[in-house]
N, C-alpha and C positions, 0 to 999 in steps of 0.2 A: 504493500500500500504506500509509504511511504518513498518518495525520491527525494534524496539529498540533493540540496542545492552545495555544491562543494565548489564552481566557478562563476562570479558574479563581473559582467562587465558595466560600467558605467561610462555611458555616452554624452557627451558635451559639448556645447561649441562654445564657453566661455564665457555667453551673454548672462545677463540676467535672470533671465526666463530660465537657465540651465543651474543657478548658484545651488540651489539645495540638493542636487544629483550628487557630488561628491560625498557632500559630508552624511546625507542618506545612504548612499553604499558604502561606506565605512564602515559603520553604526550594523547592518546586515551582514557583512564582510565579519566584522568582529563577534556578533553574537552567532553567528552559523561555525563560524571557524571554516570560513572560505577562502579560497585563495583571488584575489581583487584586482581587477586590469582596467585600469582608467583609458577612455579610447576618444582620441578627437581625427578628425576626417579634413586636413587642407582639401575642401572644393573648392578650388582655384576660382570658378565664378561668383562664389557669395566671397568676397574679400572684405567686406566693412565691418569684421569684427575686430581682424589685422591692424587697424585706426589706421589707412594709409590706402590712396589711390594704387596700381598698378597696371605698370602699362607693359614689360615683360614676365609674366607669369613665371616662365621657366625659371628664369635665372633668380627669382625671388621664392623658392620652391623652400632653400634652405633656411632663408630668415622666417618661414613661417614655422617649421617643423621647429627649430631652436625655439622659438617665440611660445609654441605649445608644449614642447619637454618642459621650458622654464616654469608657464602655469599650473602645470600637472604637479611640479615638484613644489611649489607656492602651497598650493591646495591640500599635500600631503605629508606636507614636514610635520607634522605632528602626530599624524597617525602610527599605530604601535600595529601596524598589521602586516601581514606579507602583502605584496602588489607591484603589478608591474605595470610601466606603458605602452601605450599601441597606438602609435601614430602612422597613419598613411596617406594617400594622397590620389584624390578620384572624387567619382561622388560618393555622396552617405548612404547612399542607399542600395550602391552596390557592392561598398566596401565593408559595410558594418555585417550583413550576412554572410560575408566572404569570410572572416575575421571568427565570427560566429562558428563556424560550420570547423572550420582549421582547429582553433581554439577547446573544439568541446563546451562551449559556454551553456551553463544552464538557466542562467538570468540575467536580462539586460533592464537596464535601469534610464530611463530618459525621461524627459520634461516635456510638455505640449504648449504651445502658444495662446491654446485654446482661441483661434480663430473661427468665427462662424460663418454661415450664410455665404454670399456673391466673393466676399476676398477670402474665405476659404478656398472656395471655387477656381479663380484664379492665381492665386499665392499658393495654394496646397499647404499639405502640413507632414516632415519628413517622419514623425513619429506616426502619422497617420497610415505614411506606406508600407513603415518599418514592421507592423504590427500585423501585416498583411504578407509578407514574405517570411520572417524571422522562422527560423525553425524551432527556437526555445521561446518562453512566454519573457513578456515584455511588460515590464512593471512602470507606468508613468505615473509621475509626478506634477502636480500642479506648479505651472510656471508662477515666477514670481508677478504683480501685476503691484503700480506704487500705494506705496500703504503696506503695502508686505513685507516689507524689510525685515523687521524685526518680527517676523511671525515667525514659530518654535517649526523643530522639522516634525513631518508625520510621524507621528506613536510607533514606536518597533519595541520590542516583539509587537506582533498583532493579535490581540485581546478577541474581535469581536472581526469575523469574516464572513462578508455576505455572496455569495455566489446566484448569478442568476442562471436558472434552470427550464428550457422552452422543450424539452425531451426529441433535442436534436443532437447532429454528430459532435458539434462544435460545444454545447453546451456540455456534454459529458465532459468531456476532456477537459474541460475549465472545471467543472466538478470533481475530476480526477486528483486535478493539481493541486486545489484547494484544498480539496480532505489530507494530499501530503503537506502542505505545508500546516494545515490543523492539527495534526497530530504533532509534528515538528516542534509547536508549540504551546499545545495544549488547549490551543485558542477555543472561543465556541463560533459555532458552523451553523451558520443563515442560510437556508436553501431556499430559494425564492423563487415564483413562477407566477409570471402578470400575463394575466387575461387582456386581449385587447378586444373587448366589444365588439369595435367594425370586421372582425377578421371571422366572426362566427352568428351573427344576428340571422342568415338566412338562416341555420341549424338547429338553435337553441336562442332562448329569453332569456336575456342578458340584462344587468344594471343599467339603466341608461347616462350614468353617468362615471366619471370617476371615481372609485373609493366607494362606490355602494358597493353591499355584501352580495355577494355570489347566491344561487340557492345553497341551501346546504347540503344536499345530497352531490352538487358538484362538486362544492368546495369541499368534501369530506374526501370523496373521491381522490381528488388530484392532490389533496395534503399527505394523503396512506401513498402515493404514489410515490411522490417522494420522499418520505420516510424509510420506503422501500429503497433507495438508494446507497442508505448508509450502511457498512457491513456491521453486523451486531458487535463487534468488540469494539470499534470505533465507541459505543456508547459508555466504553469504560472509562475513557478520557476524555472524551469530548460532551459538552454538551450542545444537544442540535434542537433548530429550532425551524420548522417547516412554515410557511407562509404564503399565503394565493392573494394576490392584491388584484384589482380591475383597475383599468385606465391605458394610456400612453406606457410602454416598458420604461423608457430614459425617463420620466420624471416621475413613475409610483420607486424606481430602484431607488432615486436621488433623495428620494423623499421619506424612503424607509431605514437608509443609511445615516441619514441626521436624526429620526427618530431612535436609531438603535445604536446609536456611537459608535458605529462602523469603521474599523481601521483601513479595509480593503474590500476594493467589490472585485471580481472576480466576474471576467465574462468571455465568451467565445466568441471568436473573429469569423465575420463571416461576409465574403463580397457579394458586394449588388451593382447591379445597373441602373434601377431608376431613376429619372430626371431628380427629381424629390432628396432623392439620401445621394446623388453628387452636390447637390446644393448645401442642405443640412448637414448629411451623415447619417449612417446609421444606427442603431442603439448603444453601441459600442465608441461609437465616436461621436456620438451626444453626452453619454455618462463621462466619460475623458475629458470633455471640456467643462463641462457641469458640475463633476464631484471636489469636494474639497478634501476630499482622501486621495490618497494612491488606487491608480484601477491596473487592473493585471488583464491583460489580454493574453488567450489562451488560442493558438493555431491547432488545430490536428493535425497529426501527421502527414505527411505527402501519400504515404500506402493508405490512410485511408479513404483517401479522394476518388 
C-alpha cells in the first residue's frame, strides 16, 4: 500500500510566485528522509527573471546557469539535508520530465500563477502542462500574490487529506497515492465524491441546487461505495471520513477543504478538449488556482491508457 517518497524535486524559476517551493521541499525532504534536487530550467526565451535584456543567447548560456547555481546555493545554505542541483537549458516543459524520468523522481514540487480565464488562455500556465505529462504526481503550491509575504508555508506533515473521488481511472490513482502518503503519516483521509446535477437530471431527481442533500438512499449508496475503497487495516491508522457533496466539483472540493482544514486535496489529471475548460480549466486546474492549500495532481500511468 504504501510508496515511499524517497526523491523529491523542487522546480523554480526564482520569481516570487516560486519563493515558498524551496523552503516547502526542505521541510518534506527533511521529515520523509528524502534525498532533494532543486531544479531551475534556462529557457533562453523567458529571460526577465535574469534582470537583463539579451541579444546573444548562446554566448550568455553560462552567466545564467552561474546566476542559478548561485541562487540555488542562497536558498540552501542553511538546510541540514542531503541535495543536489539540476540545472539545464531548453524549455521547462521538456526538460523537467526528461530530468524526471532519468532521475527516478517521485515528487515534484512547483508553484502556479494561478492565472484564469482569456490570459490563461493565451499566457498558458507551465505547471499546468507539467501536471499533464509528468510521470510522478506533482504537488503545487500557491504562488505568492502581495500581501503574502509574510504568510507561514503550508502545514507539513499533512494532518487532514482530502482526495477527490468520480470512480474513474484517474481518480483511483490519486486515491492510491493518497492513502500512501496517509499512512506515511498517519494523516486522516477525506474521500470525497461531488455530484454534479446537470451531468444526471435526464436519469435521476437531483437537488436543484448546490449543497442540497442528495436522497438518501443515493447518498447512502455512493458513501458504502466508497468506504469500500479503503483496505480494512488502513482503519487501524487512519481515520476516514466518506463525503457526497452536490454542486460544481472545483468549488463544493474548495469549499469543503476550508470547512475541514484541509492540508492537501489530492486529485487526478485528466485532459479535455472543450472550448469551456481551455478557457477556465478543468476541475483540476480550477482547485490549483482556487485552493489555499497544496493540490497534488495524480497522472496514471502510461500502460494504463
Amino acid at each position: 500500500m504504501r510508496k515511499p517518497l524517497e526523491r523529491i524535486l523542487c522546480a523554480t524559476d526564482f520569481s516570487d510566485v516560486s519563493r515558498t517551493v524551496v523552503p516547502y521541499g526542505i521541510e518534506m525532504a527533511r521529515k520523509l528522509s528524502a534525498r532533494l534536487s532543486v531544479c531551475h530550467i534556462v529557457d533562453l526565451p523567458a529571460i526577465s527573471v535574469y534582470g537583463e535584456a539579451v541579444f546573444d543567447p548562446i554566448a550568455h548560456q553560462q552567466y545564467f546557469v552561474d546566476f542559478a547555481r548561485n541562487e540555488m546555493e542562497n536558498q540552501m545554505k542553511n538546510a541540514d539535508i542531503e541535495w543536489e542541483p539540476m540545472i539545464a537549458i531548453g524549455h521547462t516543459t521538456e526538460e523537467i520530465p526528461r530530468i524526471v524520468a532519468e532521475k527516478a523522481i517521485d515528487l515534484v514540487v512547483a508553484a502556479t500563477h494561478g492565472r484564469s480565464g482569456f490570459k490563461r488562455f493565451f499566457l498558458g500556465s507551465v505547471t499546468e502542462r507539467l501536471m499533464r505529462i509528468l510521470p510522478c504526481p506533482l504537488l503545487v503550491l500557491r504562488g505568492e500574490v502581495p500581501g503574502d509575504e509574510h504568510r507561514p508555508l503550508p502545514r507539513f506533515p499533512f494532518q487532514n487529506i482530502l482526495v477527490a473521488y468520480d470512480f474513474s481511472r484517474d481518480s483511483e490513482e490519486a486515491f492510491r497515492t493518497s492513502l500512501s502518503i496517509a499512512q506515511e503519516f498517519e494523516s486522516n483521509l477525506h474521500i470525497v465524491h461531488v455530484v454534479e446535477p446537470t451531468a444526471y437530471r435526464e436519469f435521476l431527481k437531483f437537488p436543484g441546487a448546490s449543497g442540497d442533500p442528495l436522497p438518501k438512499d443515493i447518498h447512502d449508496s455512493l458513501r458504502e461505495r466508497l468506504l469500500e475503497l479503503v483496505p480494512t487495516e488502513a482503519f487501524n491508522w487512519c481515520e476516514v471520513n466518506a463525503g457526497i457533496l452536490v454542486g460544481k466539483p472545483y468549488a463544493e472540493l474548495i469549499r469543503y477543504a476550508q470547512e475541514k482544514d484541509i492540508d492537501l486535496i489530492a486529485l487526478g489529471v485528466r485532459g479535455h478538449g472543450k472550448v469551456e475548460e481551455l478557457l477556465v480549466g478543468s476541475t483540476t486546474d480550477r482547485v490549483i488556482r482556487r485552493s489555499s492549500c497544496p493540490v497534488l495532481s495524480v497522472l496514471p500511468p502510461l500502460e494504463d491508457d
